[in-house]
N, C-alpha and C positions, 0 to 999 in steps of 0.2 A: 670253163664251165660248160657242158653241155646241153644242148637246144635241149629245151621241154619238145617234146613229141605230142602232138595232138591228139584229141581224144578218136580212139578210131571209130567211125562210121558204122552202123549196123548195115549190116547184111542186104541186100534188096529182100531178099527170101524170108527177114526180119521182119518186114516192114507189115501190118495189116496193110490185105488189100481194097483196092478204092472201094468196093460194098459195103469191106464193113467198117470203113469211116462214116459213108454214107447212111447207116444205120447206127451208127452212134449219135448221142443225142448233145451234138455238136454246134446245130442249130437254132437260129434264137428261137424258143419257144412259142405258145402261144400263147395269148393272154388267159391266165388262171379264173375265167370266167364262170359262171353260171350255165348251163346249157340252157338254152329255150323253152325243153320239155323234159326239165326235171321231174321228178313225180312230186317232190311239197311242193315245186313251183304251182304243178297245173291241180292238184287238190287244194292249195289255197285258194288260188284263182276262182276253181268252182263253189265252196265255203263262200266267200265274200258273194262270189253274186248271187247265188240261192239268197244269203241274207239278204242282199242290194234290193232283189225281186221280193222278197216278202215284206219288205218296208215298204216298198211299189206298192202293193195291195193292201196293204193297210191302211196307208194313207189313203187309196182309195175308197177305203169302207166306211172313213170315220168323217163325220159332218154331221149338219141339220138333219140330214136324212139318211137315219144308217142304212148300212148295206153288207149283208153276211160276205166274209171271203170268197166261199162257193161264188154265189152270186154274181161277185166282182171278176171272179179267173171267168165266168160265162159269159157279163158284158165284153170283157177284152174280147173275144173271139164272137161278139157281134150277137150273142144269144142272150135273151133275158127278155121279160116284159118291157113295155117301151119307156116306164117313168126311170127304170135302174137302166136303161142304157141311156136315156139322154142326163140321168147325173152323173153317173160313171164314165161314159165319153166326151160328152160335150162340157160340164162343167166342170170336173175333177183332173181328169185327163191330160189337159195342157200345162195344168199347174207342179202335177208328179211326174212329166215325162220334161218337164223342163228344170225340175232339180235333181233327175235323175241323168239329164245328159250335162250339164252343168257340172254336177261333182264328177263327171267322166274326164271333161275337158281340160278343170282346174286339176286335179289329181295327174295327169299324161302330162300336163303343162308344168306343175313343179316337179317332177320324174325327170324329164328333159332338162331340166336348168340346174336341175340337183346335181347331175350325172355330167352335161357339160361344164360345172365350173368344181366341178370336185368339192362341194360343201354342200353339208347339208341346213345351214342356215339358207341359203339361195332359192327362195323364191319369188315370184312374179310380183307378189304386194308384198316384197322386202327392195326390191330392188328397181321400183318404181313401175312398172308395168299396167297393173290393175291402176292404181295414181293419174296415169298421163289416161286410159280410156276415161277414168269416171270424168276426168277433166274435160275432156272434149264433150260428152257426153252433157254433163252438168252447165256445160257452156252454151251447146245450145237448148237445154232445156230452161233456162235462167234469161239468153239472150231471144232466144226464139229462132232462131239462125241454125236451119239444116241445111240448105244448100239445095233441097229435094233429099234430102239423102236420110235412110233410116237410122234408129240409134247404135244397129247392128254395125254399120259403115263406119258409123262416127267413132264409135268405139273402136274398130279395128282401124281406122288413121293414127287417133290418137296412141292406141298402144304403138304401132309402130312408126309411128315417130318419136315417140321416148326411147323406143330401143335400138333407133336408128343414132339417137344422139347419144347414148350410152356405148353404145358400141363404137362412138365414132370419139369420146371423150377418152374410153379405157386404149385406142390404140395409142401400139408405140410398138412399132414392129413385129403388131400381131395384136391378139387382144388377150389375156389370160382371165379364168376365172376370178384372181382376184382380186383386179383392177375390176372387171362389169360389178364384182359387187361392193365395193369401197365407190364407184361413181354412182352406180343405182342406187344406194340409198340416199345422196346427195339429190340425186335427181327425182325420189322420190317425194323428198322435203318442198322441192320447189315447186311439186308437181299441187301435193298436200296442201300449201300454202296459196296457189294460184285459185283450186277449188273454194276452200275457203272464203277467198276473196269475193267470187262469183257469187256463193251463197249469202254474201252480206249485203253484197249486189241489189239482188233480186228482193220481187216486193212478196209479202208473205204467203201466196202461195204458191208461187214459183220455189221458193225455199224451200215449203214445205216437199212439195213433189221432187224434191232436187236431195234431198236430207232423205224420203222415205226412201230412196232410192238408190244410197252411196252408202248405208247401212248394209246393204243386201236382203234381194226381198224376193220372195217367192207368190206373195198377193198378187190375184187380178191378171196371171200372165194367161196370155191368150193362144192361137196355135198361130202365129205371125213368129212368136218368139222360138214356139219349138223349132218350126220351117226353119230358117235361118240358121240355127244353132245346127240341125241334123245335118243338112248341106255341108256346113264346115267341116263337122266331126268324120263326115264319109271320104273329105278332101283329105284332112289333115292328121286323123288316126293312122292311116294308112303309110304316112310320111313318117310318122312319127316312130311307128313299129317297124318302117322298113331300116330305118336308119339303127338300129337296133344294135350293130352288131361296132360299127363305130361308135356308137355313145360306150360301149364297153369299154374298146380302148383306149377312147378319151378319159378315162377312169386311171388309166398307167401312168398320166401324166401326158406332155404334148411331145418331147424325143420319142419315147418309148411308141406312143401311137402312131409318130411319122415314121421310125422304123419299122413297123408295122405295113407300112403301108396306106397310113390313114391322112389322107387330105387333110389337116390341122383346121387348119383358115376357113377354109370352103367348106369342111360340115360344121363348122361351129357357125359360121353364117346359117347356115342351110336350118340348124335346129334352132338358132335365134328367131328365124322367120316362123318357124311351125310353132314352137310356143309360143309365141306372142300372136298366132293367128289362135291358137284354142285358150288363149285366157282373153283376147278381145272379145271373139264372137260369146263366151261366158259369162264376162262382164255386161256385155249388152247386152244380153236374156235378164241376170238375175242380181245385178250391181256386183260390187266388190265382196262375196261374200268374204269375209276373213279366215285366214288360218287354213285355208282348206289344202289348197297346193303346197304351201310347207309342212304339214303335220302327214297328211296320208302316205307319201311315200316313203317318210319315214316308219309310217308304220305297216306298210307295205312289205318296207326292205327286212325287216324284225319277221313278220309273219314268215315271208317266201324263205330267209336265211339264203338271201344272195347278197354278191357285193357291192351290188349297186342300183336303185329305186328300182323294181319292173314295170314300164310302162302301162302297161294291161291291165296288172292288178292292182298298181298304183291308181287307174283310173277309176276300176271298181269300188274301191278303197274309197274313192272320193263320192263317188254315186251312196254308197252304203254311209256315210258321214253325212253329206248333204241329207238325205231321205231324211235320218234320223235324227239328226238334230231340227227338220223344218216339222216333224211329231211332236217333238220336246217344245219346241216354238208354240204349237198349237193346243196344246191339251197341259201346257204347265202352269199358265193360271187361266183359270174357268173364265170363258165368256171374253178374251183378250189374244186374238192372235199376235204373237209375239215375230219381230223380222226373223228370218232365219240366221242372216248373219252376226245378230244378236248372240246365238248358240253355238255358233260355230266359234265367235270371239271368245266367248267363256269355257270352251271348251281346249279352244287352241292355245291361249296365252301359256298355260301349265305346261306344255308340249316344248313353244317358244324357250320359257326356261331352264326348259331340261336341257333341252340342247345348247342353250348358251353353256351350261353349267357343266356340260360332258366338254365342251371343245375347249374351257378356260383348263380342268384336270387332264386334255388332251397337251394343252399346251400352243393350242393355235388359238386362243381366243384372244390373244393380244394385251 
């Protein structure tokens, strides 16, 4: 029987030459992201904060002592008679510009944990974060015991030591998004539970200031809180937005991202630290407000129509929410300033559900 003869060889003169393999799209791609500077991207962005700034000045017009818009865009820029600038800046001023960077902080904070653990149930006070500050926080407001150290500090220990034991519970040669958030809500129970405990603790006005306060609250904040809070945001925004382009690929999964190029381990560290430093220093301005970090990027990500929370406008998002719900707070029963996170909980729970309710018809809700 005769040898089979092998298939012959093409030609060299056959062959495309090495350009234009090289220009064939051969190569692994790049991740099918969002650009930067889409145009809905940055028309949304501008929408939200126009609104963001006109709930700004709203809330500064509305008091004991009103004060026309005009009036209020003249105080900010230091012009007006002397009684509307010392209520406009001195009174109003620290209380709107501290739930204005507030929902910046908490909105960039759940954007980052949404986008690092690939869910969007994944936020800060889902997975114990806001929990371990208010606890530190409640602890020494209950025990009396700051150490010298402000609530700003105490609260930035505690968050990051819950997310230092979260991170250090979910490893197991590496950490995945769905291990931090199967441990973070464990750990936010214990967190939940310890608070509680404190509060039962303390004698009744230490409670009460410990309760007005774990509610989220925008009453009586002064410029110590804005200070504190601005420093952080001008550290840790910038962290937040530069890492930008890895929090995408961390979006492909963690082969696809390391193929890529993308440090798995060390940016997921890297963005563990930065949000948990902008919902600490958040926390200790304006207590745990609820729902704000899980709800805005979600609605963020709907507005802009990209594939994953945008940090920016995610924060905006969160400014424009806070603002408006501490309105609703104030002027939805006469004569009764309501907490802010009061509004943000009744407003978030519905949000909460939906999303449980999309991932169970997704099929990941277990």
């Amino acid at each position: 029987m005769p040898a089979k003869s092998s298939p012959a060889l093409p030609a060299p003169s056959a062959l495309p030459a090495r350009s234009a393999l090289r220009d064939r799209p051969f190569r692994l791609a790049a991740p099918p992201v969002s650009g930067m500077w889409r145009p809905r991207l940055v028309l949304t962005g501008v929408l939200v904060g126009v609104g963001a700034f006109a709930l700004f000045c709203w809330g500064l017009a509305l008091g004991d002592y009103p004060v026309s818009l005009p009036e209020v865009v003249k105080a900010l820029f230091g012009v007006g008679d002397p009684g509307t600038l010392t209520v406009v800046r001195e009174l109003r001023l620290p209380r709107a510009l501290t739930g204005l960077l507030v929902g910046v902080a908490f909105g960039v904070s759940g954007a980052v944990f949404q986008t690092m653990t690939r869910n969007p149930l994944a936020s800060p006070d889902m997975i114990g974060l806001t929990e371990g500050a208010g606890t530190a926080v409640v602890a020494a407001v209950v025990l009396g015991w700051t150490g010298g150290l402000g609530l700003s500090t105490l609260g930035l220990l505690g968050a990051l030591a819950t997310a230092l034991l979260v991170y250090a519970l979910a490893w197991k040669g590496g950490a995945t998004g769905y291990r931090i958030i199967l441990v973070g809500i464990g750990v936010s129970w214990i967190c939940t539970s310890a608070t509680d405990f404190l509060v039962a603790r303390g004698n009744r006005f230490e409670a009460e200031e410990a309760l007005g306060w774990l509610v989220g609250n925008l009453n009586g904040r002064t410029w110590s809180q804005v200070d504190s809070l601005a420093v952080a945001l001008a550290v840790l925004l910038p962290a937040a937005l530069g890492m930008g382009r890895w929090m995408r690929t961390l979006q492909l999964g963690d082969d696809v991202a390391a193929g890529l190029g993308t440090p798995v381990q060390p940016v997921r560290l890297a963005l563990l630290l930065t949000g948990v430093g902008l919902v600490a220093f958040g926390t200790a301005a304006a207590g745990p407000v609820a729902f704000v970090a899980l709800a805005c990027p979600q609605i963020a990500l709907r507005l802009a129509g990209t594939s994953a929370p945008p940090p920016l406008v995610s924060g905006l998002t969160g400014a424009f929410v806070v603002l408006g719900s501490d309105l609703l707070a104030r002027e939805a029963i006469p004569g009764t300033e309501l907490p802010v996170g009061i509004v943000t909980g009744a407003l978030g729970a519905p949000v909460l559900l939906w999303l449980l309710i999309r991932a169970n018809r997704a099929g990941s809700g277990g």
